[in-house]
N, C-alpha and C positions, 0 to 999 in steps of 0.2 A: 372347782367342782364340776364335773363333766354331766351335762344335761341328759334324762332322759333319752332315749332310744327314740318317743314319738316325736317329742319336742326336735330331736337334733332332724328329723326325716321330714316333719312340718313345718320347721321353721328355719332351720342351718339351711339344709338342701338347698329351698328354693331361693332363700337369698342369694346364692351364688351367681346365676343365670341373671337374676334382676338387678345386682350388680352390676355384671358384662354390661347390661345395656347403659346402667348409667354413664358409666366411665366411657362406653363409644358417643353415648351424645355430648361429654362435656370434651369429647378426644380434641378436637383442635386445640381449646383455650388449652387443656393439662401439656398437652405438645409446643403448643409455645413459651410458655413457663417453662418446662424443662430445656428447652432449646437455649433459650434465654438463659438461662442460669450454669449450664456446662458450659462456657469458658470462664465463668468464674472458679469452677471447681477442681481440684487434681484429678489425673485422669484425663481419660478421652472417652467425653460425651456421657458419662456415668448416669446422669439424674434419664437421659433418654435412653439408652440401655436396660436401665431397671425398669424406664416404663413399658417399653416394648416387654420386656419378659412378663410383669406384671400382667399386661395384656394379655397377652401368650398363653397363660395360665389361666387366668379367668376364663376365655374362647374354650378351652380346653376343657377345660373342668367341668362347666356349663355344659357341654357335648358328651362328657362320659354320663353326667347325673341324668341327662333325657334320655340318655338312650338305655341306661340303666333303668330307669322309668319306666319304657316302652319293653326292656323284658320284663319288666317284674310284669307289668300289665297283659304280653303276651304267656305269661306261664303261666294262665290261673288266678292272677292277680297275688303272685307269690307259691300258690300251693304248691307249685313243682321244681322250683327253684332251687331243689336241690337232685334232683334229674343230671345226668351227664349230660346230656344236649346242654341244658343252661348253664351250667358251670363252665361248659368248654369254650360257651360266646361271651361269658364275662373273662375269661381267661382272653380271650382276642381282645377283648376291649382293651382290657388293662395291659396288653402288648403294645396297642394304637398310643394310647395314651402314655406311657412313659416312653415311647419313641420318638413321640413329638416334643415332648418334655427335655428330655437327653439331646434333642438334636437343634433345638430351640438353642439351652444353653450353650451348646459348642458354640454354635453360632454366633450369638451375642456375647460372650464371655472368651470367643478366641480361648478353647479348649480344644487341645489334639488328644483324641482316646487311641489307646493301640491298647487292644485286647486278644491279649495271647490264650485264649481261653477253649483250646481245641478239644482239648482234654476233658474238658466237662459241656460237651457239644451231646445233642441228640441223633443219631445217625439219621441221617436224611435234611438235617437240618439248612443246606445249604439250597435246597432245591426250593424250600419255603419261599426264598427270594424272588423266584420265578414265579411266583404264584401271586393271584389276585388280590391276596389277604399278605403280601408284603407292609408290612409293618409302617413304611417309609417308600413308597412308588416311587420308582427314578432312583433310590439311592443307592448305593453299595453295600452289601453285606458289611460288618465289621470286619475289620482286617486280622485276622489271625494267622497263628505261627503253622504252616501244614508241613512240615520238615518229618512230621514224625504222625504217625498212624495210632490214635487210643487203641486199645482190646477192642477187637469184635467181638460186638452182642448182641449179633441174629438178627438185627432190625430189631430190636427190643431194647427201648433203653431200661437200664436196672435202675429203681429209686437211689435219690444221691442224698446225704447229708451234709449239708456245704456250712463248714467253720469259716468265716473271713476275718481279716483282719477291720478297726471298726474304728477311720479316722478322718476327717475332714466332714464338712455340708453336702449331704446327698448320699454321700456311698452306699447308703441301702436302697437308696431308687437306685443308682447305677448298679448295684450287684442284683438284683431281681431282673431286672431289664435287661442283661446279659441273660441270667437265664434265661427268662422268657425269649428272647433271641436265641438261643441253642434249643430251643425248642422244651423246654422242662416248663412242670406247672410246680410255679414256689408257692412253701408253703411256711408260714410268718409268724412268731411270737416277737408281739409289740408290747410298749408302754399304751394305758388304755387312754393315757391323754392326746395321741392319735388321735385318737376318734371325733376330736374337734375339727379335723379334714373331711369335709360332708363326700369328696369324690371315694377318700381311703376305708372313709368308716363303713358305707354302702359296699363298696366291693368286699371289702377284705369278712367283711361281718357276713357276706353269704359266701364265702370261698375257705377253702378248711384253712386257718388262722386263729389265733387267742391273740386277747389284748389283755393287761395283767395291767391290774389297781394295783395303787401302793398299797393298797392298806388290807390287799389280799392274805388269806393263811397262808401259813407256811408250807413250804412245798408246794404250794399249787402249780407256782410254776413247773418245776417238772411233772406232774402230773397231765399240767397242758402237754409238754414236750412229749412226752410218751404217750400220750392220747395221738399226736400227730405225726410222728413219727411209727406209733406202730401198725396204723391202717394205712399207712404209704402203700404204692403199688408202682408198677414201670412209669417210669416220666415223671414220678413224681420229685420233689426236690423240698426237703428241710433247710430254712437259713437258721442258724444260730453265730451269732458274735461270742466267740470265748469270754471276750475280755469283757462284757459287760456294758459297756460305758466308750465314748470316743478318747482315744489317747491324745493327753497331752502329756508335754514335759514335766506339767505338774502333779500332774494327777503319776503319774510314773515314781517322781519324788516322793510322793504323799503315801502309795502305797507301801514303797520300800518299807519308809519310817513305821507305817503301821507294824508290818510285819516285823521288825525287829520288835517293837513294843510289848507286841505276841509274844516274843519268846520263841517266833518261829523263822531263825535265824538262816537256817536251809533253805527254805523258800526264798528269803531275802536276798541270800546269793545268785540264785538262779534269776530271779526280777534283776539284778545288775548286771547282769552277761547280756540282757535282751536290750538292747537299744532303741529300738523305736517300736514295740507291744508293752502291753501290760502283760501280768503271769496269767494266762487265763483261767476262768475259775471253772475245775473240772467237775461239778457237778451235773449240771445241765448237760454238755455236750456227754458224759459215757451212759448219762439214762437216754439220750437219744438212741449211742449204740448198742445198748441193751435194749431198747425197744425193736429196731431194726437190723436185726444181725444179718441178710441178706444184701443189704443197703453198702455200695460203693460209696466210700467218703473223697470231697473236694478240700481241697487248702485255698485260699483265695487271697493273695498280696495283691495291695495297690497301692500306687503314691502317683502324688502331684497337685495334694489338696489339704495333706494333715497341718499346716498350718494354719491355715484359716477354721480357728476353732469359735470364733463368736462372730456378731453382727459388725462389731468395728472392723476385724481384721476383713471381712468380705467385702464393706466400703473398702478399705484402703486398695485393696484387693485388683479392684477393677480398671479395666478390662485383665481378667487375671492371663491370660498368653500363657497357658500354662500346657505342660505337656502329662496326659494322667494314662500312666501306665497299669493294662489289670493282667496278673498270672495267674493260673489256675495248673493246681496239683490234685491228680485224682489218685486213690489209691483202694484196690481192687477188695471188694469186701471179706477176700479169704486171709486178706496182711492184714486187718484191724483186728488188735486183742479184744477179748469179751473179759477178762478179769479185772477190774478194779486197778489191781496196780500196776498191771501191764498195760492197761488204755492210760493212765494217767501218764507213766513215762513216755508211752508213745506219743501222745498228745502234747507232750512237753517238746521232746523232741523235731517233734513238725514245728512248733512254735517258732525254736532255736531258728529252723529252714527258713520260716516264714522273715525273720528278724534278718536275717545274716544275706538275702534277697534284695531286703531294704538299705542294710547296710551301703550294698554296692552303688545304691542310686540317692539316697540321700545323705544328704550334709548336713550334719550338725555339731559345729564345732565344740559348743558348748557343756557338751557332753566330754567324760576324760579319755584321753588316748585308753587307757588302760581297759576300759566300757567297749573300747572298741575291735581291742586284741583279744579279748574275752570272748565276743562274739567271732570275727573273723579263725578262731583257731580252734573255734566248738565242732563235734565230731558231726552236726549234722549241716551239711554247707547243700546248695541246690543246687541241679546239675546246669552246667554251660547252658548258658540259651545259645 
């Protein structure tokens, strides 16, 4: 059961920071014990890895909640908080903050990101790196694909609704942090048991965002969605995961079977063309594009992480040396149907793209040839990179 609002701001929050210092005063003895015990373990150096990130994170977290603190205390003591001034320096924060987070784990984790994410860039956004308020001082921009020029839009970027696909640990700090890197302010429908993250619960809770209880009415959620999506404006950016849920092989199986059960045998076929997505569930994502019919929508593939779907597989994991590829598809807001069953086929159809993308870069034997020709010879395939 998720504590109060004062409770979680009185007592979550400031543990965090008092935390950090416990763990820097017992730092040496926990660093010799972890030292000590990685050559016993598989892997390289894992128990010190995780405590350096562990580290990492706490420093971190402890640094957004006071400074988060110090504006709430410079705005009135909250009164204005909801001011653009204020919104725009918690939007910095939480660029700082998941930059050093994303750039943390590469490091520790031997992660290579290549994000080809031009296409859902903010114009100008390149020159931010020059700038005082670079995310990361000293580093490189992310590397993206510049082969090819998005639609000019005036120096105005047009509000985005970004579908991604929704698998592996993290992909939604990594796909928010990308935006926020392309210069967009995301805008987030969570699970409200987030909100036991005293950094995520403090930001996201004063930044336009909904967290949904299970045991919410029905429909609320899209009610959130269209509340957030229809007061969008330039820069601004909606995430939504079609699929709900992070894929795995099972939950893939588990659906299919459902929907045969259903009776809804159609759908069943199209889930077994898709190879590494679930079918997404179009209710959510067409009341977004019925709230924002001005609104340029994103597709957003990534792989190099959908395996590791629990705490065991990320032990085994480590150091993961992994390579985590992100693509992004934008598609101009006058080609997104508004009818019901023409956003839905469209919506499927981007799916098919999104899948048959992945196709080319992952391996999954286990899956049948047949799953495979299905997808490879579907009408909607993604252009050359």
């Amino acid at each position: 059961m998720l504590p109060p609002r004062w409770v979680r701001r009185v007592v979550l929050a400031p543990l965090v920071p008092v935390l950090f210092l416990l763990v820097v005063t017992g730092l040496p003895l926990v660093a010799i014990v972890a030292a000590f015990a990685s050559p016993f373990l598989p892997g390289r150096w894992r128990p010190l890895r995780l405590l350096a990130l562990f580290i990492w994170a706490l420093a971190v977290e402890s640094a957004i909640l006071i400074a988060m603190f110090g504006l709430w205390v410079a705005s009135g003591f909250g009164r204005n908080l909801a001011d653009q001034r204020w919104q725009a320096a918690h939007y910095v924060l939480m660029r700082w903050y998941l930059a050093l987070l994303v750039h943390a784990a590469g490091r520790l984790f031997d992660l290579v990101f290549d994000l080809d994410v031009e296409e859902a860039r903010f114009p100008g956004w390149q020159e931010r790196w020059q700038s005082p308020e670079s995310p990361v001082p000293g580093d490189a921009p992310p590397a993206v694909d510049t082969a090819t020029t998005p639609q000019d839009t005036g120096g105005v970027a047009p509000p985005l609704v970004v579908f991604s696909r929704h698998a592996g640990p993290g992909d939604s700090m990594l796909l928010v942090h990308v935006l926020l890197q392309v210069g967009y302010r995301p805008r987030i429908v969570l699970r409200s048991v987030l909100q036991w993250a005293p950094g995520l619960d403090v930001a996201l809770n004063r930044l336009p965002s909904v967290f949904i209880a299970p045991d919410a009415p029905p429909g609320s959620g899209r009610t959130a969605i269209a509340d957030l999506a229809g007061s969008m404006g330039p820069g601004d950016a909606l995430v939504l995961f079609p699929e709900g849920r992070n894929f795995t092989l099972q939950r893939r199986s588990r659906s299919i079977a459902k929907l045969e059960d259903e009776g809804d045998h159609d759908a069943a076929d199209r889930a077994r063309q898709m190879r590494h997505v679930l079918v997404p569930r179009v209710g959510g994502p067409l009341t977004a594009l019925v709230a924002a019919p001005t609104a340029d929508v994103v597709f957003v593939a990534h792989t190099g992480l959908e395996d590791l779907s629990g705490m065991a597989d990320l032990w085994r994991g480590l150091p993961m040396e992994r390579h985590v590829e992100v693509k992004a598809w934008r598609v101009p807001a006058d080609e997104v149907p508004q009818d019901h069953r023409g956003g839905e086929s469209w919506l499927f159809g981007w799916w098919r793209r999104v899948d048959a993308w992945l196709v080319e870069r992952v391996d999954a034997p286990d899956l049948p040839d047949a799953v495979v020709d299905a997808v490879r010879e579907g009408d909607f395939r993604p252009p050359e990179d």
